[in-house]
C-alpha positions as CSV (number, residue, x, y, z in Angstrom):
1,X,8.2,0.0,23.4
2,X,9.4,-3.9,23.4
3,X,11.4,-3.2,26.2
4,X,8.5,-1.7,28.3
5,X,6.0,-4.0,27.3
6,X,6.6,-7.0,30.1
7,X,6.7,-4.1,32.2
8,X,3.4,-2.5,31.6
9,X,2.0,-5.8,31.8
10,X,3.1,-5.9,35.4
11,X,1.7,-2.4,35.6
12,X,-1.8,-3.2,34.4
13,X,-2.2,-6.0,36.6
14,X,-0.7,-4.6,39.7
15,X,-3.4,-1.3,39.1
16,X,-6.7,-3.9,38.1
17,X,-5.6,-5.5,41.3
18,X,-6.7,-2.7,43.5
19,X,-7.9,-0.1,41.8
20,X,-9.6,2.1,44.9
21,X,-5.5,2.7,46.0
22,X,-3.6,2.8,42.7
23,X,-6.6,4.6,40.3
24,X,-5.7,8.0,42.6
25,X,-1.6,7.4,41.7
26,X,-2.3,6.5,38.0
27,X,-4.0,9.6,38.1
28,X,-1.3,11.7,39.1
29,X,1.3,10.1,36.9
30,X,-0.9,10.8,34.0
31,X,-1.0,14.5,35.3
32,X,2.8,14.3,35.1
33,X,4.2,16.0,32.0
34,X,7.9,14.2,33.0
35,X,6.7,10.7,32.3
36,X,7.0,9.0,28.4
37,X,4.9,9.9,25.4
38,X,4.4,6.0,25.3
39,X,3.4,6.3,29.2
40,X,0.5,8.6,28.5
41,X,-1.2,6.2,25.8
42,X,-0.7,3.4,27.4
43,X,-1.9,5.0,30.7
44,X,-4.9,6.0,29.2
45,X,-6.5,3.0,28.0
46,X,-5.6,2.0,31.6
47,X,-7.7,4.4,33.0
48,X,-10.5,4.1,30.5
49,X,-10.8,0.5,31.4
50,X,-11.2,1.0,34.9
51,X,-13.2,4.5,35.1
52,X,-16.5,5.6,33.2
53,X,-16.1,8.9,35.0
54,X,-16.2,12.0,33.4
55,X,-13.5,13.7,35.1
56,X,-11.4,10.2,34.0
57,X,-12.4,10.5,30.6
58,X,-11.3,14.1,30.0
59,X,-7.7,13.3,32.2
60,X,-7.3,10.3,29.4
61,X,-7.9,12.5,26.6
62,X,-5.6,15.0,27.4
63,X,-3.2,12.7,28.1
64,X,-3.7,10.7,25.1
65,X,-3.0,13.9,23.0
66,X,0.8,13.7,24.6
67,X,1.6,10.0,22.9
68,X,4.0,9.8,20.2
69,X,1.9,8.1,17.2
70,X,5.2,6.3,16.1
71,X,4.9,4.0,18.9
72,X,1.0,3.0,19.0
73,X,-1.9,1.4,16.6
74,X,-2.8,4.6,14.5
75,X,-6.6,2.7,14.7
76,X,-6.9,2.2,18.3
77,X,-5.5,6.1,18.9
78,X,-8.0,7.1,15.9
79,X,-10.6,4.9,17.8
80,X,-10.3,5.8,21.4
81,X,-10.1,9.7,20.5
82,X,-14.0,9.0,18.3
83,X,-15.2,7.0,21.1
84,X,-14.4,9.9,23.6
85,X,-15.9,12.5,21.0
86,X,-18.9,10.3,21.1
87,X,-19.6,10.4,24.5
88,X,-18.7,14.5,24.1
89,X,-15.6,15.4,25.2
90,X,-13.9,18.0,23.4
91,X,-11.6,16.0,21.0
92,X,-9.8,19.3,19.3
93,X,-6.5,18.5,20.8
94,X,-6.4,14.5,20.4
95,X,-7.6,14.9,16.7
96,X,-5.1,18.0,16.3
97,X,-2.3,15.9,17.3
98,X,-2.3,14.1,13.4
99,X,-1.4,16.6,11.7
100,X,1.8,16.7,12.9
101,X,2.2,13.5,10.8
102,X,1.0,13.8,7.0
103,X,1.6,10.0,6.3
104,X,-0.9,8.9,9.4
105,X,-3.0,6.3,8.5
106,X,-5.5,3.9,10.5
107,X,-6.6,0.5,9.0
108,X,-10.0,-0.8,10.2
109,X,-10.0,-4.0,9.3
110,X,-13.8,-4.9,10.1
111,X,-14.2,-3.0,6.9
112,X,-11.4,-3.4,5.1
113,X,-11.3,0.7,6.0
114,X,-8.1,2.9,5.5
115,X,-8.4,6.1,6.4
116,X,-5.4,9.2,5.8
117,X,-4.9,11.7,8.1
118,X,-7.8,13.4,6.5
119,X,-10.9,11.2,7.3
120,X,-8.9,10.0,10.1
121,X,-9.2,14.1,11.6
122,X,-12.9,14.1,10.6
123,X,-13.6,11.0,12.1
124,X,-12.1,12.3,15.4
125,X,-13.6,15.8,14.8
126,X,-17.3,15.4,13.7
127,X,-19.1,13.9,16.6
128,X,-18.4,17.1,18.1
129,X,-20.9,20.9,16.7
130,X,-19.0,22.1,14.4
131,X,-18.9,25.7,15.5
132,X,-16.3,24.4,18.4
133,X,-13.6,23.3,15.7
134,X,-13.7,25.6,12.2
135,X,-11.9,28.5,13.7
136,X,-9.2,25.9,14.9
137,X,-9.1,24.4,11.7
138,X,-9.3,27.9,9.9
139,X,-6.0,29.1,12.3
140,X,-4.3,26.2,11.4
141,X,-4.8,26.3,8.1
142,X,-3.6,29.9,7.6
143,X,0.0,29.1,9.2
144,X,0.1,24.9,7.8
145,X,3.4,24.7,5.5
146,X,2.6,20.8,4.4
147,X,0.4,20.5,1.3
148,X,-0.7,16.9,2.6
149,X,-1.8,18.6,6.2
150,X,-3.5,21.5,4.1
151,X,-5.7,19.3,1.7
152,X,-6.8,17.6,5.0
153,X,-7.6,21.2,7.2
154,X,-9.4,21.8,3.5
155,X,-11.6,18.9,3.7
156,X,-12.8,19.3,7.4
157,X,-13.7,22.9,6.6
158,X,-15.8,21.8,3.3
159,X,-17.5,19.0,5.8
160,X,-18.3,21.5,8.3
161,X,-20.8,23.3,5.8
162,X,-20.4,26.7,7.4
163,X,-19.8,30.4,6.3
164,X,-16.7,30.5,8.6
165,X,-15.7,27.5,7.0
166,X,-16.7,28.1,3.3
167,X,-15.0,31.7,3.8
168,X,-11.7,30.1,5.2
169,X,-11.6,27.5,1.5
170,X,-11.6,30.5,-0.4
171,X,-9.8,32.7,1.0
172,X,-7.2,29.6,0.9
173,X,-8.0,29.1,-3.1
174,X,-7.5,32.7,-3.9
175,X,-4.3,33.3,-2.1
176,X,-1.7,33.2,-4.8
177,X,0.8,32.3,-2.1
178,X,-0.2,29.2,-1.2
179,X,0.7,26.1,-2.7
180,X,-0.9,25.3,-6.3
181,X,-1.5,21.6,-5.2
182,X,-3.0,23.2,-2.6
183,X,-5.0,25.8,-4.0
184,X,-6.2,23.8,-6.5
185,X,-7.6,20.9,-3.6
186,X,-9.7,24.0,-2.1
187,X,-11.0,25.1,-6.0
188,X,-12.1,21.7,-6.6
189,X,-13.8,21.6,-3.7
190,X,-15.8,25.0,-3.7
191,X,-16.7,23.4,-7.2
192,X,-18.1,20.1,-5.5
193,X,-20.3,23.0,-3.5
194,X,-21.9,24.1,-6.3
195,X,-22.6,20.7,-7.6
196,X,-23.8,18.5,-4.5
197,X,-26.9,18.3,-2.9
198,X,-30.6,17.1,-3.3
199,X,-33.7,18.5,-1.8
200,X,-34.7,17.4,2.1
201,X,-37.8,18.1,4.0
202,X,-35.6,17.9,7.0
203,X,-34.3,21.7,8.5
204,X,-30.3,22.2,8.7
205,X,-30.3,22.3,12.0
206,X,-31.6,18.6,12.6
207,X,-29.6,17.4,9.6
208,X,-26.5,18.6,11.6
209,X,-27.6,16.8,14.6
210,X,-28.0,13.7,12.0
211,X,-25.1,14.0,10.8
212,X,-23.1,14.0,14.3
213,X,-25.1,11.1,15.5
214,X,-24.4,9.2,12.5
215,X,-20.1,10.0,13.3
216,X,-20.5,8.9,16.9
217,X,-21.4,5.4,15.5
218,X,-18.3,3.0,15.4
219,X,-16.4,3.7,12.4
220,X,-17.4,2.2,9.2
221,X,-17.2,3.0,5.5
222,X,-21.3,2.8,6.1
223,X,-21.2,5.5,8.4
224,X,-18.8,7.3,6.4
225,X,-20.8,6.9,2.9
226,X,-24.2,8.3,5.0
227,X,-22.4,11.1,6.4
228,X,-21.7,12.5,2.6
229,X,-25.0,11.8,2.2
230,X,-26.6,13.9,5.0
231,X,-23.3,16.8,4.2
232,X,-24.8,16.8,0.5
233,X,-28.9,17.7,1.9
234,X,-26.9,20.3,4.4
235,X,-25.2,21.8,1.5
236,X,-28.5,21.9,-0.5
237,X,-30.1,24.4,2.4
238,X,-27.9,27.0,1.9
């Protein structure tokens, strides 16, 4: 990465420089699959800073999914993948991309904010309707070999509050060949089911759409302590 740096700072400037010939090229090496994993991050930002389009956005995203987290800020990736769910693009395979990496972390220092891989996943995931992720979780899940990975599949599917999800935590908790760190993670938390929530006038449906509005804000241990709020009234409505 040091050794590319000076370079990509040539690159940057020489693409800002004239972006109506060199956006179409950047595009094309992002569609590359020969180029680096640290290419396609780096790339990416590139062509977020230049392009609001759509078509821009998702091309970033995919390619963003292809970096090796090694070799970039864990926040930014964590960040940049939130941002896109915000403005809502699919994020499944961006967010998907942690789990290969049970000790990821991203530090946000404008709140003194560190999240795992778990809230890091759900911070990438929940901007998004939940029905388009808990079967991918759920799948994951059933073939995941890392306890860390597992506890955090776990916790997304508790968050998503639905009986797909519910079903897929205790199936998990009752299958004797799991884990027992594991197992116990998804009994503990079919056992904060039963003992969260608090009446709301509001139905589940607008709740939900709360709830994701709330997760497309800019991360924050705010946003994060107001989303367990509004998943605690959802919870109640069942």
């Amino acid at each position: 990465m040091q050794a590319k740096s000076s370079q990509l700072d040539q690159f940057w400037t020489a693409v800002k420089a004239d972006p109506s010939r060199n956006l179409p090229l950047l595009r094309k090496e992002l569609e590359n699959p020969a180029n680096s994993a640290f290419f396609f991050y780096d790339g990416s930002k590139l062509l977020l800073a230049l392009s609001t389009d759509r078509s821009d956005q998702t091309l970033a995203l995919h390619a963003i999914a292809k970096a090796d987290l090694h070799g970039i800020q864990s926040a930014d990736y964590v960040r940049t993948v939130q941002a896109l769910g915000s403005k809502g693009l699919d994020t499944r395979e961006a967010a998907f991309r942690i789990l290969a990496f049970p000790d990821f972390k991203a530090f946000i220092p404008q709140h003194s904010l560190t999240l795992g891989q778990d809230y890091s996943l759900i911070c990438m995931l929940f901007p998004m309707d939940e029905t388009l992720f808990v079967a991918d979780l759920a799948t994951r899940l059933a073939t995941e070999p890392e306890v860390r990975t597992q506890k955090s599949l776990l916790l997304a599917l508790w968050y998503a509050v639905t009986p797909a999800a519910n079903s897929a935590v205790k199936a998990f908790a009752d299958n004797q060949g799991k884990p027992a760190e594991a197992t116990a993670y998804a009994k503990s938390l079919l056992d904060r089911t039963t003992r969260l929530g608090s009446p709301s006038p509001s139905s589940a449906q607008s709740l939900r759409e709360e709830r994701r509005k709330v997760m497309r804000r800019p991360i924050s241990d705010e946003a994060l302590i107001e989303f367990d709020q509004l998943t605690a009234k959802l919870i109640a409505k069942r």
